[in-house]
C-alpha positions as CSV (number, residue, x, y, z in Angstrom):
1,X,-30.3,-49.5,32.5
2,X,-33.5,-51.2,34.1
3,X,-35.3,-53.4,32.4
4,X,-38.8,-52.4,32.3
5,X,-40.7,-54.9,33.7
6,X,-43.2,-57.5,31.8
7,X,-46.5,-57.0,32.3
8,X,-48.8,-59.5,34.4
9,X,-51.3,-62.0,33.1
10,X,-54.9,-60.2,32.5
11,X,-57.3,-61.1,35.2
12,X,-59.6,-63.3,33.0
13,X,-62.1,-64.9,35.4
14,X,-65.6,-64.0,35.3
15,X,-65.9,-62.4,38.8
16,X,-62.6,-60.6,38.4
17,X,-64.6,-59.1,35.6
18,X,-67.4,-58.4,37.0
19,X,-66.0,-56.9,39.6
20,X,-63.9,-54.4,37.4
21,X,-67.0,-53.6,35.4
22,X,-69.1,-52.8,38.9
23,X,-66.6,-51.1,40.2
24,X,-65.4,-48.4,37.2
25,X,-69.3,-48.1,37.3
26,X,-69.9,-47.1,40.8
27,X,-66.5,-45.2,41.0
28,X,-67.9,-43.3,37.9
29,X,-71.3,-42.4,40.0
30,X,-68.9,-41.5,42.7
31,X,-66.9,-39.3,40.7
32,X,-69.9,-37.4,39.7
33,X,-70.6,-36.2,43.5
34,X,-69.0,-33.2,45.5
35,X,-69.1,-31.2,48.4
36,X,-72.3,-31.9,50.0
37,X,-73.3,-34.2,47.6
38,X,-70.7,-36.6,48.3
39,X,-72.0,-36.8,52.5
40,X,-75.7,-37.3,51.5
41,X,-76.7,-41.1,51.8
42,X,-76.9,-42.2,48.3
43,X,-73.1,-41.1,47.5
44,X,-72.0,-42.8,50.9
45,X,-74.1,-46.1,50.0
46,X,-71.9,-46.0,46.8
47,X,-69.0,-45.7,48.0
48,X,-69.6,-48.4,50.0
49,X,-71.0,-50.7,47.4
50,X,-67.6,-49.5,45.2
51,X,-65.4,-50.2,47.5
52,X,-67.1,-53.7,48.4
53,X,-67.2,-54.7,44.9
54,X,-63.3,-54.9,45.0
55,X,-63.3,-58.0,47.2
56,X,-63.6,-60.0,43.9
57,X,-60.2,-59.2,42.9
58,X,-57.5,-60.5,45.1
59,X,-55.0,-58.0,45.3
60,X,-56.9,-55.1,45.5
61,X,-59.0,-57.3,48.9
62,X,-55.5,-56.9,50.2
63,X,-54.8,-53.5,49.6
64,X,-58.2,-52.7,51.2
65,X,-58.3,-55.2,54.2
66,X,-56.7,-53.0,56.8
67,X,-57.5,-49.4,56.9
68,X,-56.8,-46.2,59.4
69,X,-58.9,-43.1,59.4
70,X,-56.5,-40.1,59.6
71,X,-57.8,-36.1,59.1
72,X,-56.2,-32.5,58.5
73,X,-57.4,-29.6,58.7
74,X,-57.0,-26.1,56.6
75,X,-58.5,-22.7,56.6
76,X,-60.5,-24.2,59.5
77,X,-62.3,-26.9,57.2
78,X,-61.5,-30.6,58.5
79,X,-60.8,-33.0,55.5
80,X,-61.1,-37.0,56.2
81,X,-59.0,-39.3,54.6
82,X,-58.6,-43.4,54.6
83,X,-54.7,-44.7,54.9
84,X,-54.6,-48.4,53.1
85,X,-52.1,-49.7,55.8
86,X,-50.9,-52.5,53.2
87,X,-48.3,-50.0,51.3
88,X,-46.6,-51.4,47.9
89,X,-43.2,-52.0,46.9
90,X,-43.2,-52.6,43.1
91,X,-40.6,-54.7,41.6
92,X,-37.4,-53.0,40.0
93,X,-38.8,-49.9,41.9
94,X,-37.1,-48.8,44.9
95,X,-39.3,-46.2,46.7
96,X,-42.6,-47.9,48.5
97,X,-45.8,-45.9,48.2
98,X,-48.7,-45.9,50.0
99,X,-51.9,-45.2,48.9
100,X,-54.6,-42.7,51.0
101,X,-58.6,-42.7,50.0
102,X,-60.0,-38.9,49.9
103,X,-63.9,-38.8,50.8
104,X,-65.4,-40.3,47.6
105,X,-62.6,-43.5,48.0
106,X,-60.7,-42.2,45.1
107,X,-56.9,-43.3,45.6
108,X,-54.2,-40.4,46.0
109,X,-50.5,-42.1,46.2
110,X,-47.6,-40.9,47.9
111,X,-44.2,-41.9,47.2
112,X,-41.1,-41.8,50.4
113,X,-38.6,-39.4,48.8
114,X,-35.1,-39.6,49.2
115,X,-34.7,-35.9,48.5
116,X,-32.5,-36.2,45.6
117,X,-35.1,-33.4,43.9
118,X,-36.9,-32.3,46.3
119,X,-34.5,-31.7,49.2
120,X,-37.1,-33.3,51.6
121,X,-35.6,-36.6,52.4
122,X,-37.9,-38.9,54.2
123,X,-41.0,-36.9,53.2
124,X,-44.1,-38.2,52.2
125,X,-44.9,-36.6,48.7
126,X,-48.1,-37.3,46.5
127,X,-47.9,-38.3,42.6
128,X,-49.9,-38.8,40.1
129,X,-49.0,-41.9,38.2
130,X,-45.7,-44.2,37.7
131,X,-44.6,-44.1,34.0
132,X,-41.4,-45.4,32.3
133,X,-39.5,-42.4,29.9
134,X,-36.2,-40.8,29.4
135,X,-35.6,-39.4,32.8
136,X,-32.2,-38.2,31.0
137,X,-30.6,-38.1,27.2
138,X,-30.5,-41.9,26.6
139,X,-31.9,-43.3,29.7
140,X,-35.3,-44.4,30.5
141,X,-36.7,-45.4,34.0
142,X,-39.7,-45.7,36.1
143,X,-40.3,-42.1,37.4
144,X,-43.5,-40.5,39.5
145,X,-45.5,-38.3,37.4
146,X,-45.7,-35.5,39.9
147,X,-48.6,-32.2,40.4
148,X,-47.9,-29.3,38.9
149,X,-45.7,-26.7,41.0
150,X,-43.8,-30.0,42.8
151,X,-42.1,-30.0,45.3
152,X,-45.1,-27.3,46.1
153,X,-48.1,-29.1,46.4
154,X,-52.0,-28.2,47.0
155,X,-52.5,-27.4,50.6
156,X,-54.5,-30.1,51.8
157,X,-52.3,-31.8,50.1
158,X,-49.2,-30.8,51.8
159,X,-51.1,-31.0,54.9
160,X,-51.7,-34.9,54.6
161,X,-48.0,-35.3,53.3
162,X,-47.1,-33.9,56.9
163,X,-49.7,-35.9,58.8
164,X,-48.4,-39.3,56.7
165,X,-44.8,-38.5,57.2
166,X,-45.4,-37.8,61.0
167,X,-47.0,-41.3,61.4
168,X,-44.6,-43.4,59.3
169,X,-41.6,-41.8,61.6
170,X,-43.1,-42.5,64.5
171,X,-43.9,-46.3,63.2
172,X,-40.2,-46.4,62.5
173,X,-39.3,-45.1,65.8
174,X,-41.6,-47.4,67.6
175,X,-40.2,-50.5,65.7
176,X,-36.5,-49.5,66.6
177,X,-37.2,-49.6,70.4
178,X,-39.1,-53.1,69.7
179,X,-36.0,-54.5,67.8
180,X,-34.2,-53.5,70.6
181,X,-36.5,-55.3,73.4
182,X,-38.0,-52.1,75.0
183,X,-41.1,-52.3,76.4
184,X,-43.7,-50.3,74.4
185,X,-45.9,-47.7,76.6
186,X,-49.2,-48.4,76.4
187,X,-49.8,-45.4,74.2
188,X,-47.3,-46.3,71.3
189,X,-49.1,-50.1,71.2
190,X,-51.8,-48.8,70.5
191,X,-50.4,-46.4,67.7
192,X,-49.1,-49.1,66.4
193,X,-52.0,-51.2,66.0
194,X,-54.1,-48.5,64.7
195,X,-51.5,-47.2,61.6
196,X,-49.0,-50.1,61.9
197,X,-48.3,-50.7,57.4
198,X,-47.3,-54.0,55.8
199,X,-45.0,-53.0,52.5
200,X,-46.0,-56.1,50.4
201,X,-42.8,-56.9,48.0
202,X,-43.0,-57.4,44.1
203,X,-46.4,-55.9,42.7
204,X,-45.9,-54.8,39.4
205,X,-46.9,-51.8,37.1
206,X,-50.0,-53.5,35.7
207,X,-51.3,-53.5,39.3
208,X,-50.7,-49.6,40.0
209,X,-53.1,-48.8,36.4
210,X,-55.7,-51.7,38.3
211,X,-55.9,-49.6,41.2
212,X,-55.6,-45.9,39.1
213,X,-58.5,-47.7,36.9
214,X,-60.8,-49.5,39.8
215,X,-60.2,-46.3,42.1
216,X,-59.4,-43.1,40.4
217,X,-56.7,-41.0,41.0
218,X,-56.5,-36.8,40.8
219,X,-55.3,-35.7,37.8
């Protein structure tokens, strides 16, 4: 059985605080905005100012550094979306996840599934935390608290699980012909500079409630 892992040191320094305080603040304003009211130019001033005020804590500086704008569309209403290209592999955890930024910067993660459960191997899926409980009589684990009606997820939903899935295939693909000293077409460098992700190694769970806390995640 897993060992559940220890938690890390608390951020103690005084901008690291700071930062934590301005942020759950302005995500808090943030959170209070829809619809139109999220577009007008106070709500997009706060995000802004939110999402700057993260540079004070290290890892979350690196999980925001590098950023691709992706977009779906349903019912004939385009939705915009932010894809953090620095993805997480947390220790003792196998599956990496990556973490997408709706209009008001709150953080909806997706987890690769291996299809075990939901017969979609290779899919992007979205969750809405990482907790450790008995996944089975006697046996606890890390498992992703999932939306109700999963595998069957909200539309837009399902149609940013497509769009993610699409571009992390074609990332693979791309890397495969590189490994195998194939010249890349001019269109596929650039596809690969635009969405290429970094899977950073070893975060841990204290870091996934820093980013549910400083960013927000749907419930």
């Amino acid at each position: 059985m897993p060992k559940k892992p220890v938690s890390a040191k608390p951020q103690t320094a005084f901008r690291e605080r700071k930062a934590g305080e301005f942020a759950r603040t302005n995500r808090m304003q943030v959170g209070r905005l829809s619809g139109k009211s999220a577009q007008n130019p106070r709500a997009i001033r706060a995000r802004r100012l939110f999402l700057k005020s993260l540079d004070a804590v290290p890892f979350m500086k690196e999980l925001l550094e590098k950023k691709a704008s992706i977009a779906v569309e349903h019912n004939g209403v385009h939705y915009s979306f932010t894809l953090l290209r620095t993805g997480i592999r947390f220790a003792g955890f196998e599956r990496p996840v990556l973490i997408v930024l709706n209009s008001q910067g709150v953080a909806i993660p997706f987890y690769k599934s291996t299809g075990a459960n939901s017969k979609m191997p290779g899919k992007w899926l979205p969750f809405r935390d990482i907790r450790y409980a008995e996944v089975e009589k006697g046996r606890k684990d890390w498992w992703y608290a999932k939306f109700k009606g999963h595998p069957n997820n909200p539309p837009v939903y399902e149609k940013l699980s497509g769009e993610l899935t699409r571009i992390f295939n074609e990332l693979e693909r791309i890397s495969r012909k590189q490994s195998s000293s194939r010249p890349l077409s001019i269109q596929e460098s650039g596809f690969a500079e635009k969405y290429g992700i970094t899977l950073k190694k070893d975060w841990d769970m204290d870091q996934l409630s820093a980013i549910k806390e400083y960013l927000g995640m749907p419930e």
